[in-house]
C-alpha positions, 0 to 999 in steps of 0.5 A: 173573674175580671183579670185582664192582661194589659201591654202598653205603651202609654205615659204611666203617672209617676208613682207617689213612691218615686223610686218606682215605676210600673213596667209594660206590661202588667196583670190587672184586677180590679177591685170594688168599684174604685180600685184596681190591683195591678202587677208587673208581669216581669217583676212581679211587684204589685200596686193599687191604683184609682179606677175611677177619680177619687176626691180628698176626703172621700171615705173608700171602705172599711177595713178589717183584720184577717189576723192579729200579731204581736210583731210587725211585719212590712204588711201589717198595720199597727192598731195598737201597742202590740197588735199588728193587723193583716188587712181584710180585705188582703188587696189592701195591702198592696198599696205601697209607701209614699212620703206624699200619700195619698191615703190614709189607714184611719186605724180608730174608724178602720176606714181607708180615707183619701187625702186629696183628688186621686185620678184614675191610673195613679197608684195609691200610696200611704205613710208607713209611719202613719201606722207603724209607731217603731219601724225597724227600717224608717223612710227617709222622707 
């Protein structure tokens, strides 16, 4: 399955987020060949992070759609007026906020673009409203 269990005690790169950091110890999967799911085995939270080095512009995959709804929610991203997608593949989802994202939800090629040079172990983040055009909850960026 490729699911290990990681204790460290290593630096940890800060999270594009800033107001989080991942614990200890934390469950990984990895995904693709470029990304690597990774949750807290004491919170729960989960984050994506690079498995191998990233480069600005580098196109990491297409994305789809596992549902369409009317109505956003805090996983969907928003494709058009009304219509809010569920990403396929669904571990896409658990790339977090940031106000200096690292990525990007091209949501006309449905590609997930790099912005800049990602190292391995940084947690990928993206703008929310990059794809959100109402947000009933906006960051404070």
């Amino acid at each position: 399955s490729g699911t290990r269990f990681v204790q460290t005690t290593e630096l940890h790169l800060p999270s594009p987020a800033g107001y989080r950091s991942l614990c200890d110890g934390y469950t990984a999967i990895p995904h693709d060949n470029w990304a690597e799911e990774r949750q807290c085995t004491a919170t729960g939270h989960k984050a994506l992070y690079a498995a191998r080095p990233i480069r600005a512009g580098e196109t990491l995959g297409n994305f789809g759609h596992r549902m369409v709804l009317r109505k956003a929610n805090y996983l969907t991203v928003q494709t058009g007026e009304n219509q809010h997608i569920m990403l396929n593949p669904e571990w896409l989802q658990t790339i977090n906020h940031s106000c200096e994202p690292n990525v990007f939800f091209n949501t006309t090629t449905f590609e997930l673009q790099a912005l800049e040079d990602v190292r391995p172990g940084e947690e990928f983040g993206f703008f929310y409203p990059s794809t959100e055009w109402h947000m009933s909850s906006p960051f404070d960026c």
